[in-house]
N, C-alpha and C positions, 0 to 999 in steps of 0.2 A: 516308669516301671509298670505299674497299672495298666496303660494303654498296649504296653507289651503285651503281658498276660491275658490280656484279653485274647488280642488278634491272637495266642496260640494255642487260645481256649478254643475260639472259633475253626481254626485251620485240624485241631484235636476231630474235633468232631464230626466234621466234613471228611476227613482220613477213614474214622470210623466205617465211614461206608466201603471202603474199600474191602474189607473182610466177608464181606457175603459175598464175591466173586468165587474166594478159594473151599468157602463153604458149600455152596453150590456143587464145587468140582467134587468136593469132598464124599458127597451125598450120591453125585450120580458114582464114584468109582465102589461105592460102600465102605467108607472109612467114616470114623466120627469127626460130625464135624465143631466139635464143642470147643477146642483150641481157638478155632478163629473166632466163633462167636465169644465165648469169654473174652478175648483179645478183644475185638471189636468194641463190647460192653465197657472194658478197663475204661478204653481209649475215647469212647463219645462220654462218659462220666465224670473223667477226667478234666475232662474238655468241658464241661457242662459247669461242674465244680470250679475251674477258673473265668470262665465267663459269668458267672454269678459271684464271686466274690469282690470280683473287678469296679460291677458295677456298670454306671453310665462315665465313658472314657471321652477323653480328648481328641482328634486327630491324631493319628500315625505321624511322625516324624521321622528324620532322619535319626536320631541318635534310635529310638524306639526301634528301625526297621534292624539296624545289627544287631539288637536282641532278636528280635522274631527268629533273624534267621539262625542264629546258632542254638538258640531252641528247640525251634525246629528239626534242624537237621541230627539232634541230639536225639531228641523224644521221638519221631520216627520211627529210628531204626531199632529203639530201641525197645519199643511196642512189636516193631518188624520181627525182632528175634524171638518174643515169647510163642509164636506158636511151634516155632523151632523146638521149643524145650518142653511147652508142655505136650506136644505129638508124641514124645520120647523116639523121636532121630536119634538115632548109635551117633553117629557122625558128630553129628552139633550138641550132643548133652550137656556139654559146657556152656557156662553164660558165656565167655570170653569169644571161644569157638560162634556160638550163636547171633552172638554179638556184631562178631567181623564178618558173618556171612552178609548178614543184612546190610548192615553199613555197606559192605562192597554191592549189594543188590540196590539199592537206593540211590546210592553216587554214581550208580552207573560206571562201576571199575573194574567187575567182573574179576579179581581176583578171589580163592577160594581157598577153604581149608579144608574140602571133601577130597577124598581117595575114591570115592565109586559115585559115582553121581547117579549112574541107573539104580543105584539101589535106591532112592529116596522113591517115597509114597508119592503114586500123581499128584495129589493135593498139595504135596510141601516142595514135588518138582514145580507145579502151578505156581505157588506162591513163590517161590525164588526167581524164576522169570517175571513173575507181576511186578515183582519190588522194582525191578530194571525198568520197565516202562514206565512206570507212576512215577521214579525218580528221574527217569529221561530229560522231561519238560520241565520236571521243578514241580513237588506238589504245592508251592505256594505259588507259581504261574496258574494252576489250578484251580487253586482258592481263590485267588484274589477277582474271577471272573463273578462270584457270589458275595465274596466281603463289600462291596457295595450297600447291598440292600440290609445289612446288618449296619450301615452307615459307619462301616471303618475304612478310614484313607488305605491307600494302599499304593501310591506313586512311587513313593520312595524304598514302600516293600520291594516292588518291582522291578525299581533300578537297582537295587544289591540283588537280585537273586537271579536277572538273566545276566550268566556269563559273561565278564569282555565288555569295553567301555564300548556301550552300543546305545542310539538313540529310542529310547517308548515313549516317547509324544506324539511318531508322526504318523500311526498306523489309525491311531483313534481320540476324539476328545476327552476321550475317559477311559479310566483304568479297566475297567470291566470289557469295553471294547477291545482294546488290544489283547488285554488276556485269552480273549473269546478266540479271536484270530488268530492267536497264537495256539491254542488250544485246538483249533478245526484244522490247521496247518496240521500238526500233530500228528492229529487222529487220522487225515487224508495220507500221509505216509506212510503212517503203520497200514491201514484198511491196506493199500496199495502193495504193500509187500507181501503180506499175508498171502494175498490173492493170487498172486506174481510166483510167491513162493509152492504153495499148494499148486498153482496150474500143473505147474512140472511135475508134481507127483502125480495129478491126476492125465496127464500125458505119456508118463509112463519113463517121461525125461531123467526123472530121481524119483525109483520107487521105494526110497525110502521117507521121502518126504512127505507124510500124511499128515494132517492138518495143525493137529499140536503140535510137529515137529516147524512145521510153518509160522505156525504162531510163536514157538518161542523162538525161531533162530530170527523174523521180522523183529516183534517185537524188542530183542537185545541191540539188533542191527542199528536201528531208528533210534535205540536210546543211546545207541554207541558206546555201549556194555561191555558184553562180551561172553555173558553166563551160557551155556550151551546143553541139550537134555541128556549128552551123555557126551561120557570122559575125552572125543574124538574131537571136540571142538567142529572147525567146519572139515577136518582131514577127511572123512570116509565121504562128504557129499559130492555129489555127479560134477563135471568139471562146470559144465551150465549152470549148477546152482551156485557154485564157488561166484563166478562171474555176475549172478545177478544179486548176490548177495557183498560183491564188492560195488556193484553200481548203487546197490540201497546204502553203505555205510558211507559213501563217497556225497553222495543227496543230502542224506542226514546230518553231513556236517557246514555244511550251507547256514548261512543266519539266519533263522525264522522269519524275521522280518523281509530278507532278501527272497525268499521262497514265493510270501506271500505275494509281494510285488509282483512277482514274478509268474507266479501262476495265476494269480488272480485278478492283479490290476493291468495283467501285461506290461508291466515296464521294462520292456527289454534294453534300449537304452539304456535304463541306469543301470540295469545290470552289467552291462558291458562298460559301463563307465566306473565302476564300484572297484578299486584296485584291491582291496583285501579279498572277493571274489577270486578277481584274476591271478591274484599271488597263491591261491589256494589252490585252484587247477592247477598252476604250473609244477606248486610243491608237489602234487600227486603226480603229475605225470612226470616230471625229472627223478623224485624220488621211485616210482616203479620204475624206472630205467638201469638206472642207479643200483637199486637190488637184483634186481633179474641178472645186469651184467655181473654180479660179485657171484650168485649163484652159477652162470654158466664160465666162470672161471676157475670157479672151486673144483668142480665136475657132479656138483649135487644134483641138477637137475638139466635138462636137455631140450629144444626146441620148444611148443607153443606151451607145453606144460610148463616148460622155465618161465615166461612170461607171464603165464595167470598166477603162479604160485609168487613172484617177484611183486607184480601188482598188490596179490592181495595183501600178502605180509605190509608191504608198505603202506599201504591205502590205511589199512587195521591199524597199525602203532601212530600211523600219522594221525588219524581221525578220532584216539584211544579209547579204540571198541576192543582191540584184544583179542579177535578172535583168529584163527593160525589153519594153516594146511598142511602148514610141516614145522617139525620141531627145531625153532631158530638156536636153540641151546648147542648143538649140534655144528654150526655154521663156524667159520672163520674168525679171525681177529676183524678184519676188514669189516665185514657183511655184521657181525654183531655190533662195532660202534656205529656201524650206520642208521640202527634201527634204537639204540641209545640215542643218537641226536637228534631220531624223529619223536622221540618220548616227548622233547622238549620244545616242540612245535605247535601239536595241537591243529585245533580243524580251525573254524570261523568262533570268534564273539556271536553270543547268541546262540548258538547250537548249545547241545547236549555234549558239547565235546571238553575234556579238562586240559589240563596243562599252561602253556602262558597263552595260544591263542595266536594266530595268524598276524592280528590286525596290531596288537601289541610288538610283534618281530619287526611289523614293517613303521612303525611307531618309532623304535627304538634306531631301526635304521636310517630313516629321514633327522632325527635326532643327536646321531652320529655327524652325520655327514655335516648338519649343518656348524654343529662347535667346532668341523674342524674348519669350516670355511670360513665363521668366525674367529677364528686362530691368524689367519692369512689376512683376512678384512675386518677389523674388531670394529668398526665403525658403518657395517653394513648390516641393514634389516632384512634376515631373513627368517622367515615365516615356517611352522613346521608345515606343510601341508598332503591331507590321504583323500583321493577322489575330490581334489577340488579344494577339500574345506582348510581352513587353516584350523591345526589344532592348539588349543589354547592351553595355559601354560595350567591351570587345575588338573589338564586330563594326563599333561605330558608329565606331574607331581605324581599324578596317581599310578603311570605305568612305571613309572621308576620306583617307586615303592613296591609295587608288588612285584615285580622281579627283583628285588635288593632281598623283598623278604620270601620270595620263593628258593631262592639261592642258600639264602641261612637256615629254611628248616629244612632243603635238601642235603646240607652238610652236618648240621645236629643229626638229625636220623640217620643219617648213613653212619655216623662217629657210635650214637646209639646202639643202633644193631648189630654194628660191628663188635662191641665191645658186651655184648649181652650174647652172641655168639659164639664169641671168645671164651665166655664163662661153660659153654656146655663142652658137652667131651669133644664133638666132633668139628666144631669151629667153622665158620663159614667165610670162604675167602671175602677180600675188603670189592670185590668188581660184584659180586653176588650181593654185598650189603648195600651199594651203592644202586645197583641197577632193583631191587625191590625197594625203594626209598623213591628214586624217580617213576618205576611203576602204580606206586600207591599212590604217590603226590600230584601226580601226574593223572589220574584217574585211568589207566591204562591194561591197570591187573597182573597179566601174566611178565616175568622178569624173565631173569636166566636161570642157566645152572638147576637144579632141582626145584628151582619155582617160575621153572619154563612154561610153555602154554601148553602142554601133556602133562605136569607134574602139581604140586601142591604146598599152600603153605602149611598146612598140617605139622610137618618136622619142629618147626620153630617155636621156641618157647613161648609162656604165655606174656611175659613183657613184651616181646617183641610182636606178637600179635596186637597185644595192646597198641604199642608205636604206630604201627600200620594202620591200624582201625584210625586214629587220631589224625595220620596223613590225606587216608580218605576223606575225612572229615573236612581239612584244611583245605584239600586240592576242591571240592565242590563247594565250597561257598568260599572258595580264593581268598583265605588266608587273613585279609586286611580284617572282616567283623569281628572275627575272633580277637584277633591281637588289636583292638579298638576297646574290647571288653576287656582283656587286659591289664591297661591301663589305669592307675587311680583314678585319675584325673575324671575319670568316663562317672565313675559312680560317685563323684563328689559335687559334679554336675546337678 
């Protein structure tokens, strides 16, 4: 417990700096910028106060690192919220409201409980886009590039907090190393979009793209978000920007680690050898197919515009950034469970992307297949194996547990919402309760029905917001730390 506290004394601290960014912004637009500096003070004091009571700590462990992270991801957002409240935003004046903005800006789910987004202050529009990027990569991917020289382990921090049973041994001998690389990877995508994005305003391609509209619709893209600077999502952008802004969320869902290789080390080979890669292009490009044809048989949309608007929808909900060109709420029977079974797919392990993950689907499927051929041959050794490896039976426990337990808190919540819905006057159908339980859980944001990617959860009670904030919570640090803590067992240890 101590060595916990430490690390999230330290990880406190280091966050802290994050609040001169929006202060900054605050200062050149001339608004006060004393919310985020008090924030900031809270949060490095905070921080300062559990790393001195702590003491001189142990190694990190594994039981240690599922505390970190659900700490973390608690304490956060929820530092994240107070300048929400003390700015006095109409909108977010609520803790609850405040609360679930951030959590959604931090996990990277981009669902919302604003009705006018234009109306918010540059500095707290800044700061809602910041929360998305910083929680893109993981702020403890970030920390743990500096928890080194504070002489705190951080292996096993790092294996619960990047997304998806993925390898961090082989990038670097040590933690600080990979994080770093994982961390320059990051940064090289976003710089990349930004750039990519603004060009075209300054071309004259999308004149409404001027450079903070750059910066926040990149940096959303990259963390595969989905917050947007005004209520239109990506609907009013030039059809060029639509396009490079589904090429940026299609990249960003890539595994960090495959990125690097790949831009860095040149390993083109194992890219091309990496089947969870290749199942992930293929998802993207069958599933743009896929949609585009249900749109151009609905009669919603017509020729090349059907295809970008197909692509991006799908690319969006598959990679669960969220962000929309046209109002899916609107769409068919057909064409909206399509876009429900991509909630539950997900980009790559390793990415910024939530839900169960590429590599886990094709996990589950080699899995399949092979009990039933031991069904047929029960006295034949066959091996699960993805690109090559055979996977071992720890990892093949671990993916069946967290889709057993993604399944039961997508049916608690839905059973929840429904029935906390039910209590108000206007009640909300059971495919509405359902499809916001897998967008939150899912880290995906916009749903159906009135919490479409044009609409809001604002309507819904404050239980029910609460629910949702919790699911965010679950879907970005995938479910298992949490319900590890849980457990007696864990704290009798």
């Amino acid at each position: 417990m101590r060595t916990a506290l430490g690390v999230v004394g330290a990880l406190l601290t280091w966050f802290a700096l994050a609040f001169a960014a929006p202060a900054a912004v605050a200062l050149a637009a001339g608004e006060p910028p004393w919310p985020f500096l008090v924030t900031g003070a809270a949060a490095a004091v905070t921080g300062a106060v559990l790393r001195r009571l702590t003491g001189s700590r142990p190694p990190l462990g594994v039981r240690e690192g599922f505390l970190v992270v659900v700490a973390v991801w608690l304490l956060v957002p929820a530092f994240g919220a107070v300048p929400f409240l003390l700015g006095d935003v109409p909108q977010l004046d609520h803790p609850v409201d405040a609360w679930f903005e951030a959590m959604s800006g931090f996990t990277a789910t981009g669902a919302t409980v604003l009705t006018d987004v234009e109306a918010l202050r540059p500095d707290m529009l800044f700061w809602r886009q910041f929360t998305h990027w910083l929680g893109g990569a993981g702020i403890i991917v970030l920390a743990l590039a500096v928890l080194p020289r504070l002489r705190i382990g951080g292996r096993e921090l790092l294996r619960s907090e990047l997304p998806g049973p993925v390898e961090t041994e082989s990038l670097g001998a040590t933690v600080r190393g990979t994080a770093r690389r994982l961390w320059k990877v990051y940064l090289a995508v976003t710089a990349a979009g930004v750039l990519a994005l603004a060009a075209l305003g300054w071309a004259g391609l999308d004149r409404r793209m001027g450079l903070f509209d750059a910066f926040s619709y990149a940096t959303s893209a990259v963390a595969l978000g989905g917050f947007a600077p005004d209520d239109g999502s990506a609907r009013d952008l030039a059809p060029v920007t639509q396009w490079v802004l589904c090429g940026l969320m299609a990249v960003a869902g890539v595994n960090l680690l495959r990125l690097y290789r790949l831009a860095v080390l040149r390993q083109v080979r194992a890219a091309a050898r990496d089947e969870e890669l290749r199942l992930y292009l293929g998802l993207l490009l069958v599933a743009s197919c896929v949609v585009a044809a249900e749109l151009f048989a609905a009669g919603t949309v017509t020729g090349l515009a059907g295809v970008r608007h197909g692509a991006f929808q799908a690319v969006s909900v598959l990679t669960t950034t969220g962000f929309a060109t046209l109002d899916w709420s609107d769409w068919g029977a057909l064409a909206t469970l399509t876009l429900l079974a991509l909630m539950f797919t997900g980009a790559c392990a390793g990415s910024a992307s939530g839900s169960v993950k590429v590599v886990r689907h094709l996990v589950l499927f080699r899995f399949t297949r092979r009990e039933l051929e031991q069904a047929v041959h029960p006295d034949a050794v066959l091996p699960v194996r993805v690109s090559g490896r055979v996977v071992g039976t720890p990892v093949l426990r671990s993916v069946l547990l967290f889709v057993l337990l993604y399944l039961l808190a997508l049916a608690l919540s839905t059973l929840g919402l429904a029935l906390d819905a039910g209590a108000d006057a206007g009640g909300t159908r059971a495919f509405t309760a359902l499809g916001a339980a897998a967008a939150c859980l899912g880290n995906v944001g916009p749903a159906f029905g009135e919490l479409g990617p044009f609409g809001s959860y604002a309507p819904l009670g404050q239980a029910s917001k609460v629910l949702l904030t919790a699911l965010m919570l679950l879907g970005r640090i995938e479910i298992v730390p949490l319900a590890v803590l849980l457990r007696r067992g864990y704290w009798r240890a």
